[in-house]
N, C-alpha and C positions, 0 to 999 in steps of 0.2 A: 428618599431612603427611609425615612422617618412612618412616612405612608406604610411601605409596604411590612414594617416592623412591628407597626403597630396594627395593620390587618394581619400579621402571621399570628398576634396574641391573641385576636379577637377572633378565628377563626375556629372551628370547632376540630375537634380528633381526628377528622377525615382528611381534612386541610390541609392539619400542619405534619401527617405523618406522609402527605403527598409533597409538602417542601420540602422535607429532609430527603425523603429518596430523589428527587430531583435534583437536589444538594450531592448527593452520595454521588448520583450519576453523572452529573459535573464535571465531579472529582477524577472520577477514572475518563468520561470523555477529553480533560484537558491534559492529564497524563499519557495517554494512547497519540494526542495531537503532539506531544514535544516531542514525546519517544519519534514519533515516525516521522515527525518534522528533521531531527536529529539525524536519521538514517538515512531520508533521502539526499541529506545536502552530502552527506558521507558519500553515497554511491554516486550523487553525480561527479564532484568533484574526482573521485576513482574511476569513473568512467571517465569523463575529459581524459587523464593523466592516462590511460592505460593507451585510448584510442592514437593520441600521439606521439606514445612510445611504439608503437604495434606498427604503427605510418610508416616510420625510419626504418622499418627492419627488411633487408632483401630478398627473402622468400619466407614463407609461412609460419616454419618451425624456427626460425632464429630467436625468437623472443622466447621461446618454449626452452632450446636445450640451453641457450644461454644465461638466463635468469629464474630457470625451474620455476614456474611460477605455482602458490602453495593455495589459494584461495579456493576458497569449495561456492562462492556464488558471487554473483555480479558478471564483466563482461569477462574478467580472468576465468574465472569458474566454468563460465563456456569455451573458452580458448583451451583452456586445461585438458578437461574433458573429450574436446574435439581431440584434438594432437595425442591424446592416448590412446583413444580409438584408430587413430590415422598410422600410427608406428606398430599396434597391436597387428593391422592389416597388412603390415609389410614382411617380408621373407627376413630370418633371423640375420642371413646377413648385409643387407641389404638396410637394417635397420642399425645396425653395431657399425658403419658407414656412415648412416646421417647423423649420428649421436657422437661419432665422432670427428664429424665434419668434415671426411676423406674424401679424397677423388675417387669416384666411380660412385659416388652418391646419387650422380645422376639418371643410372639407369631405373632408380624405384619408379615403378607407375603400379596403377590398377585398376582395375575392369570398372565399366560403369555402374556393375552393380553393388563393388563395395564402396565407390563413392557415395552410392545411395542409401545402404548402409551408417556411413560416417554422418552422411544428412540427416538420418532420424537419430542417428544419439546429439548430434546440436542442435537439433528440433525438441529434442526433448528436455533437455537443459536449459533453453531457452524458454519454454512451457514454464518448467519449474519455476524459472526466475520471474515471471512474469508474477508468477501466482505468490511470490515471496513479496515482489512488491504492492501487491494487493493486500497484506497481512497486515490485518490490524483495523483497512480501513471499513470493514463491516461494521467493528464495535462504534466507530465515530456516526457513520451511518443511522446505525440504528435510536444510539443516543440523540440525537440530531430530531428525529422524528418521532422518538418515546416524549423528548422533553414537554413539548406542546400540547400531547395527546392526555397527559397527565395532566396536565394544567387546565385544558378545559375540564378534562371529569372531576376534577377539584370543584373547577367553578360551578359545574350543572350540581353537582352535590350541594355546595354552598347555600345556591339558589331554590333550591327545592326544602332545603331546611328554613331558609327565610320565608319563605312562602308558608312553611307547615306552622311558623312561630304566628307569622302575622297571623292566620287562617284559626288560631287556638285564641290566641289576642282579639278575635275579632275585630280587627284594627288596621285600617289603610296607612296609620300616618308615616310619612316619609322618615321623619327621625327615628322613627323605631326601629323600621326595616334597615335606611340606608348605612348601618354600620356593619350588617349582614352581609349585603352585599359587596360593600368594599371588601371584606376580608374574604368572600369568594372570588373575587376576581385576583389576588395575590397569586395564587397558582397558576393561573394563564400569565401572568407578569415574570414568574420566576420562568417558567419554561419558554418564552420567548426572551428570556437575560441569557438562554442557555443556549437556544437552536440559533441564534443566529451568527452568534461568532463561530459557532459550531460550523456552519454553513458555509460563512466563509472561510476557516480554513479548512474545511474537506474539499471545497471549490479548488482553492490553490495547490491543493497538496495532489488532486486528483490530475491537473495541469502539468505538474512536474511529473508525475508517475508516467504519462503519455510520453511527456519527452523524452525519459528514460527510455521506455521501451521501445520509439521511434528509434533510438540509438545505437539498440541490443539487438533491434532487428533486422536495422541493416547492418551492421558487424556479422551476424551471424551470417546473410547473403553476400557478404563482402569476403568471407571466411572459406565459405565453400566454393564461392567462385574462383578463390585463388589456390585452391588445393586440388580445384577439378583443371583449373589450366595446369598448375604444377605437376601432377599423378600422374591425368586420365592418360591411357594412352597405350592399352593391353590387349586392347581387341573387347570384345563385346562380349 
């Protein structure tokens, strides 16, 4: 640590205004990594809790009219979504029946093509959510790959002004140059302290993002396949 402290002092203006931004960009990469660290254990743990409550219910819309469910995203927010689309397609009374949980609820169906309908609005909610949990991880992303790239142009900077001192000095000797050098090479040190926890937790957190969506995605085929057995059934 001492090293690299002592190379950020002995470093020239180019250097050390490339550690600070490295620094800066740290900053917001490891806040963006809790932030979304935070979120995803949120939505999985609300996904588990939803997908098992969803399991127990007898047909499609039970968990809908009986717990109104209020969420605008996650697997609720597609469930929501669907089921308002799904009652929006049903005959007024025919829907003031399943809201009510009366006998002769069972005559609702509908044609296969406003099944297919009801499929592209939870295809498209599902879209959405996909691209919500992708939000954020751009910024880790790119901080991840600036950090390094910064740190070498620190160093070839570093090294090119060593070379111009020596080249002026007329002078090979090792101790002149090599404290130039050390403190070129502090940028590539700082941006590799940066990119690789970096790394690993865009690695991990990109992991959990799959499984989620592995989740969301067969929910939503789970969803419409049990509203096309429940509906279909009007003729074509």
């Amino acid at each position: 640590m001492s090293s690299l402290i002592n190379g950020f002092l002995g470093s020239n203006l180019m250097g050390q205004a490339i550690v600070l931004a490295q620094l800066l960009l740290s900053v917001v990469m490891f806040a963006a990594i809790i932030g979304k660290w935070k979120e995803l254990v949120f939505v999985g743990m609300s996904t588990r809790r939803f997908l098992r409550d969803f399991a127990s219910c007898r047909d499609v819309l039970e968990y809908y009219l009986q717990r109104r469910p209020t969420a605008l995203n996650g697997l609720e927010g597609i469930y929501k979504e669907t089921c308002e689309r799904l009652l929006k397609m049903l005959t007024p009374d025919v829907r003031s029946l399943l809201v009510g949980r009366q006998s002769g609820a069972e005559a609702a169906a509908l044609t296969a093509r406003e099944i297919e309908l009801i499929r592209g609005t939870c295809e498209h909610i599902l879209d959405e959510e996909e691209i919500r949990l992708d939000h954020g991880m751009g910024i880790i992303s790119a901080i991840v790959a600036a950090a390094p790239m910064l740190g070498l142009l620190g160093t070839v900077w570093g090294v090119l002004d060593a070379f111009a001192e020596m080249g002026t000095a007329g002078s090979a000797n090792l101790a002149t140059i090599a404290p130039s050098i050390s403190a070129a090479l502090v940028t590539t040190v700082v941006g590799l302290l940066i990119a690789i926890p970096g790394t690993c937790f865009f690695t991990n957190m990109q992991g959990k993002i799959r499984n989620i969506s592995a989740d969301i995605e067969g929910f939503a085929d789970e969803l419409m396949g049990r509203i096309a057995c429940e509906f279909q059934g009007r003729g074509a």
